[in-house]
N, C-alpha and C positions, 0 to 999 in steps of 0.2 A: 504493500500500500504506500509507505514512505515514499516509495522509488517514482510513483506517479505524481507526487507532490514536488518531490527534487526535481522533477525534468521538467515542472509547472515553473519552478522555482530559477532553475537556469533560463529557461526560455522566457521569463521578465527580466531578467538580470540581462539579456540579451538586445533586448527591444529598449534598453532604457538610455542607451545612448542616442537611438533613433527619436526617439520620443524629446528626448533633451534638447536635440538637433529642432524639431517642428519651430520650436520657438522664436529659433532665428530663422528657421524660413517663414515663417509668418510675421516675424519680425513685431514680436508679442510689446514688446517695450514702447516700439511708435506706434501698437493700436492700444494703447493705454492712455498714451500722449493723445490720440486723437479724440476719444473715445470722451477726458476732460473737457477738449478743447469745441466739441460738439454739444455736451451739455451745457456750457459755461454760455453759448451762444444758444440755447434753449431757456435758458432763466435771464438773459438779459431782455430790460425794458422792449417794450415793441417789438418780441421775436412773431408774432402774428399778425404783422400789418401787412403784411405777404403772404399769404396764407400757404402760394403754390411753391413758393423756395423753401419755407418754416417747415411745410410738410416732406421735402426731399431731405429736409437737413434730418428732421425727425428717424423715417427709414434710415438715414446712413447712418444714426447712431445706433438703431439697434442692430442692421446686419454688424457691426464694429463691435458691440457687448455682445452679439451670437457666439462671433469666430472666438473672442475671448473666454466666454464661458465653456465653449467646447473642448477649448484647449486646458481651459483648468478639470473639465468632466475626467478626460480621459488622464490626467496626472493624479488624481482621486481615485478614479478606478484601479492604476497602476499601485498605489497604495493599497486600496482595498487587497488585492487580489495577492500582493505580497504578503496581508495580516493573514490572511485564507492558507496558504501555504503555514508560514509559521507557527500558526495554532493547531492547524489538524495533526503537524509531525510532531507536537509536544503533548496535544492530546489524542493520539494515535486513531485518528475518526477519518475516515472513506466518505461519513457521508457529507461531506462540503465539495467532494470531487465534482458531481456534477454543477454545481455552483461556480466553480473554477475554469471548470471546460467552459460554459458559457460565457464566462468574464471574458476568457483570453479572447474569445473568440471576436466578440465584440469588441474588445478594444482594439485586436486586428486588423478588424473591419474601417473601426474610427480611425485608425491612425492610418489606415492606406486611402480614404478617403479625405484627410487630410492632407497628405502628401499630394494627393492631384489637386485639392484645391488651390494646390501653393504654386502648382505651374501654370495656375491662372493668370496670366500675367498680361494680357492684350486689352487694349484701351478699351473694350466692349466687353470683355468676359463674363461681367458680374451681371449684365445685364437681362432682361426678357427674351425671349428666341422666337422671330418671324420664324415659323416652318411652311414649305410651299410644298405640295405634290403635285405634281405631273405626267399622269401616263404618257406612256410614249407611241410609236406603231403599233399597230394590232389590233386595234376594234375592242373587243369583248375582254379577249385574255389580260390583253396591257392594262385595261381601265380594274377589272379585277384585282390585280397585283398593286395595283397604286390603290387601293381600297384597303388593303392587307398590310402594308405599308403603314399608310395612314393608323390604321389599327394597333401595330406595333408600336409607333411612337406615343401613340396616346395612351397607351397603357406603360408604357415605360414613365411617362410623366408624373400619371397616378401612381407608381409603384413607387416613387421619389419624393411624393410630398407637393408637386408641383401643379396648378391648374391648368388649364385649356382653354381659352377660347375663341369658338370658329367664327373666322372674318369673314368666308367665301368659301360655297361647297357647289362642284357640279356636280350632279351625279351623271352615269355612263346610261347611254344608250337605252343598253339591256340589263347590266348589270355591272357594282363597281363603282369605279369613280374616275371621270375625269381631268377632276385637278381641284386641288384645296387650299388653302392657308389657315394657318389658326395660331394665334398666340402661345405662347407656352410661358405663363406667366411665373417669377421664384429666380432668389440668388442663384447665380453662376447658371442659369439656362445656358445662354449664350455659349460661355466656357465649354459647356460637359458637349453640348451638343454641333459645333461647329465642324469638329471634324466628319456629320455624317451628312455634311455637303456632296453633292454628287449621283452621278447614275448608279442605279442596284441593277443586278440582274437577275432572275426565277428561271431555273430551270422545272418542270416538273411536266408531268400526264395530265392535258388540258381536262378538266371538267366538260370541259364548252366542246371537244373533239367528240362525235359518235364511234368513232377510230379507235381512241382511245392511243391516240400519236402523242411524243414526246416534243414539247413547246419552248418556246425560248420567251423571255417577255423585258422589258426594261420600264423604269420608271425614273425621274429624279426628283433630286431632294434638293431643295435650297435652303441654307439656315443663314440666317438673317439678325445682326442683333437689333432689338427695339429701341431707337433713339428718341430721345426727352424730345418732347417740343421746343424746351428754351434751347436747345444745342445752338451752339456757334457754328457747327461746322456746315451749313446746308440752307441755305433761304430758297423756297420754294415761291413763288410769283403766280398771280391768277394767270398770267398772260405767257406762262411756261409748259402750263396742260391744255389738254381739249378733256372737257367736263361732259359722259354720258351718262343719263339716266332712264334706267331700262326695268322692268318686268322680271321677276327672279324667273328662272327657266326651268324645265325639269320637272321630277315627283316635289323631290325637294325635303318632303316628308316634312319632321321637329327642324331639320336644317336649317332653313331658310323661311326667310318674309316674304310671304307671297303678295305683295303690290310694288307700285312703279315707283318706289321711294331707293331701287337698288342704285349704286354708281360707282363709272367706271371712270376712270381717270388713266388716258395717255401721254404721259412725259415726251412735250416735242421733241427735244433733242437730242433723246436717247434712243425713241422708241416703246419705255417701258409704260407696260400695261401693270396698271391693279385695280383689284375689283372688289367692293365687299356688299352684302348681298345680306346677311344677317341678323341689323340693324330695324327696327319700326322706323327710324325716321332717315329721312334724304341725307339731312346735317351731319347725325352721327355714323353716318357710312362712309359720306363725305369726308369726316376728320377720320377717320379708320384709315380710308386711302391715302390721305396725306401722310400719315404715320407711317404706313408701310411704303409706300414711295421715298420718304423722307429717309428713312431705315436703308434700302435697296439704294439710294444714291450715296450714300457715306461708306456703307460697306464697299461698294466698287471702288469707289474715289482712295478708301485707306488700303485695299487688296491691292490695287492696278498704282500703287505710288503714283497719282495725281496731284497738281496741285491747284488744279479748282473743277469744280463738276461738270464744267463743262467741255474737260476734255477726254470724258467719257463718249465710247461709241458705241454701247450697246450692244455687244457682239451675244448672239447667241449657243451657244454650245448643243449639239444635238445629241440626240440619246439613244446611242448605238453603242451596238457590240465594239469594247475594245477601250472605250470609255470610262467602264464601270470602273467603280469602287469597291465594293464588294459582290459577292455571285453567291446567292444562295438553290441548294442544287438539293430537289428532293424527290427526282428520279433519273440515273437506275438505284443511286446509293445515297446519304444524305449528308450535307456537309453545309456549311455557313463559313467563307472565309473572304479575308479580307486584301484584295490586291496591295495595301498599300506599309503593312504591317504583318502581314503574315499570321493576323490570330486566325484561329479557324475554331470551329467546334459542329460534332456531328448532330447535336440538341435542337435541329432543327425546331422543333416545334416550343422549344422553352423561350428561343431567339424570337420570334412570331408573335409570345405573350409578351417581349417588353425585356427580356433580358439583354440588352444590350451593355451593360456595366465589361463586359470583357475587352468590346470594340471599344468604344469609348477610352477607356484604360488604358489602352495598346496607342491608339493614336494619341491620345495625350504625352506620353513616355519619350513615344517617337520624335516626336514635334519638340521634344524639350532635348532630347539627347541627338537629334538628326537621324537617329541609325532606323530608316525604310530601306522596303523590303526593293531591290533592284528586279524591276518586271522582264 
């Protein structure tokens, strides 16, 4: 029994330089310093004569007291779990093992979840996350896979604590989806989810085939982060869009607002289209589009090192074989892998409910240490 408590026992003694380490990658001392320096501007005269800045200063103190309390949780835990050890070997008790397992486990968890949050490092990371779908060729099969898609991420969302919500949903033909947006509101959206930018591709035995023939299908992803409306970096002008307003389309089902209050907004000088469709009134569909427009011009502008928006050209990317980002393959054999990192896993169907924490993970690693996978 001891012996399972010593290896508990080393294996904190192990993790504790790491853990000592988060600190200064978090760099615990300056969100201390901030963390004063955001209250102190919270109890000063007239912090509410602004109500829209008072309230962003507000959220950034507590995302600031989150990171800090997380990081003192898991230094508590690491205590705790070493009293766990020291008391069972002197009261010679088994039964706080399970107790133990659990601890470690979790605080594994936390502490490699912290560890990625620290290579959040890009001027958008912490922010909310535009998600776009887009089936690509194919009619039925493609719009289906981008349905599926769709479904993956928004249970991955859920699975994390994070909400959802849909700006614009078309549905397909027959069946499926031909292309969505929806917010994905919560710290570090942005961050976690940037890297799953890009075409997917489905191998599998089409449902929609009487044959029962093996299919190919692609879709893309665009992630996007959500820019404040004060931002500096982007002035959008009435006399920069052409403004439509249209009749939502489709079944549409809970989706969508069925009257002519939807609106489209095309960006002259890019080309780019955004739509939102989900809205009861004209106005706040209207500010949804500007948002995600607003969003979609800053991302390119900081991607493409511009140095003003207008010398963006809207180039579209098409969503073909060859392209992908990852390939998920669930016939003849079953596999989930990722062209750009090399994760892979045969778990097709667990990947499908939302489990993407491994991709995620991998490209994060990547991105911070350069080492992809050469195609």
């Amino acid at each position: 029994m001891n012996i399972e408590f010593d290896s508990y026992k080393q294996k904190l003694n192990e993790v504790k330089p790491t853990l000592d380490g988060l600190a200064d990658s978090l760099n615990l001392e300056g969100l201390k310093n901030e963390l004063e320096r955001l209250q102190a501007m919270q109890e000063a005269p007239g912090f509410w004569d602004n109500p829209e800045k008072s309230q962003q200063i507000v959220v950034k103190a507590k995302i600031t007291e989150s990171k800090i309390e997380k990081y003192k949780q898991m230094v508590s835990s690491w205590d705790d779990l070493m009293t766990i050890c020291e008391m069972a070997a002197e009261e010679d008790d088994d039964s706080m093992l399970p107790e133990l397992q659990e601890g470690f486990q979790k605080l594994s968890e936390d502490m490699e979840r912290c560890r990625l949050e620290t290579l959040l490092t890009g001027t958008y990371d912490a922010n909310n996350a535009m998600v776009s779908f887009q089936a690509g060729a194919g009619g039925t099969e493609a719009q289906d896979w981008c349905q599926m898609l769709y479904r993956m991420y928004t249970r991955w969302a859920e699975a994390h604590g994070y909400t959802y919500k849909i700006m614009d949903y078309q549905e397909g033909d027959e069946a499926g989806l031909k292309s969505a947006d929806i917010l994905i509101e919560g710290e570090n959206a942005y961050g976690f989810l940037k890297g799953e930018n890009g075409v997917h591709r489905l191998v599998r035995v089409s449902p929609f085939d009487a044959n029962a023939r093996r299919q190919t299908s692609f879709a893309a992803i665009e992630v996007i982060p959500d820019i404040q409306d004060d931002s500096n970096d982007v002035e959008i002008k009435a006399e920069d869009y052409e403004m439509q307003v249209f009749r939502s389309s489709g079944a549409g089902g809970q989706h969508i607002n069925k009257t002519s209050s939807a609106v489209r907004l095309i960006h002259k000088a890019t080309g780019i289209v955004v739509a939102c469709q989900t809205e009861r009134s004209q106005f706040q569909n209207k500010e949804n589009c500007l948002r995600m427009l607003r969003s979609k011009l800053v991302e390119i502008k900081e991607r493409e090192h511009l140095d003003k928006i207008s010398d963006i050209k809207g180039v579209q990317k098409k969503i073909e074989w060859g392209s992908q980002i990852r390939n998920y393959v669930f016939m003849p054999y079953t596999l989930v892998k990722d062209t750009r990192t090399g994760c892979e896993t045969s778990n097709v169907n667990a990947v499908m409910d939302g489990a993407l924490d491994p991709f995620i993970n991998a490209y994060l690693t990547c991105a911070a240490t350069g080492t992809w996978v050469t195609k």
